[in-house]
N, C-alpha and C positions, 0 to 999 in steps of 0.2 A: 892855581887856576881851576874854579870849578866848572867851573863852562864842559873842558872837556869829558867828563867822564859822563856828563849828560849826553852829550851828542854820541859818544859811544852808544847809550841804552838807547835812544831811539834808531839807530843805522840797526844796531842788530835788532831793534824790533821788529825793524821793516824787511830783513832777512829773513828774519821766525814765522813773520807771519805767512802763509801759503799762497801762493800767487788765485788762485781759484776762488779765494775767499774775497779777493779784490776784486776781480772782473773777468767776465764772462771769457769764453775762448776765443782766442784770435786766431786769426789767416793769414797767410799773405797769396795774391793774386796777381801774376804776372801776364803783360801784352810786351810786345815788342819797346816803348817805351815809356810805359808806366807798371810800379809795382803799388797794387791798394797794401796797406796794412788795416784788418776790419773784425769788428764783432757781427757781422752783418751776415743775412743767409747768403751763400754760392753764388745764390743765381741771381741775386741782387749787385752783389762786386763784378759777375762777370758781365750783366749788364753796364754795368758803367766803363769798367776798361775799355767795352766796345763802343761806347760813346764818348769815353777822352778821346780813344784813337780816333773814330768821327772828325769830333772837333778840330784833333790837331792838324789831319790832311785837310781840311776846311780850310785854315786856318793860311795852312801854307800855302793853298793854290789861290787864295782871295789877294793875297799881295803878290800872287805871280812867283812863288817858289817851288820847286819841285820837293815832297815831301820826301827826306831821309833819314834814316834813325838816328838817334841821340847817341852821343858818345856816353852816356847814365843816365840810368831811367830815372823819373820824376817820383817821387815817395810821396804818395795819398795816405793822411789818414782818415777812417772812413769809420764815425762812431754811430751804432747804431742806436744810441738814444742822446743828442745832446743835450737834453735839459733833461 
C-alpha cells in the first residue's frame, strides 16, 4: 500500500512546519457565556463579548425569560480577515 507512507510525509510536514508561519496569533476571550477564539485586536473581541452578552440577555427577556448562565460557554470563531 503506497497510499500510506505518503500520508505520513504530509502529517509530519504539517508538524514541521511552525505554527507562526501559518497564522497570525491567537487569543481567546472569555464573558460569562461566551469564549471568542481570534486573530483580532483586544479591544475588538472585548467589544463583541460585550455585545453577545447584550444580545443574549435581549434575547431572553424578549420571550419573557429570566437570563441565566449557560451550563458551556458558546465557542466563537473570530477571523480577522476572511477573504
Amino acid at each position: 500500500m503506497k497510499l500510506k507512507p505518503f500520508l505520513v510525509k504530509v502529517i509530519a510536514l504539517f508538524i514541521l512546519i511552525p505554527g507562526s508561519s501559518l497564522a497570525r496569533d491567537w487569543s481567546s476571550y472569555n464573558s460569562q457565556n461566551f469564549t471568542i477564539y481570534s486573530d483580532v485586536r483586544p479591544k475588538r473581541a472585548i467589544e463583541l463579548l460585550k455585545e453577545f452578552e447584550l444580545f443574549r440577555q435581549l434575547a431572553f427577556l424578549t420571550v419573557g425569560m429570566q437570563p441565566k448562565p449557560s451550563h458551556e460557554k458558546m465557542k466563537i470563531l473570530l477571523y480577522a480577515n476572511s477573504g
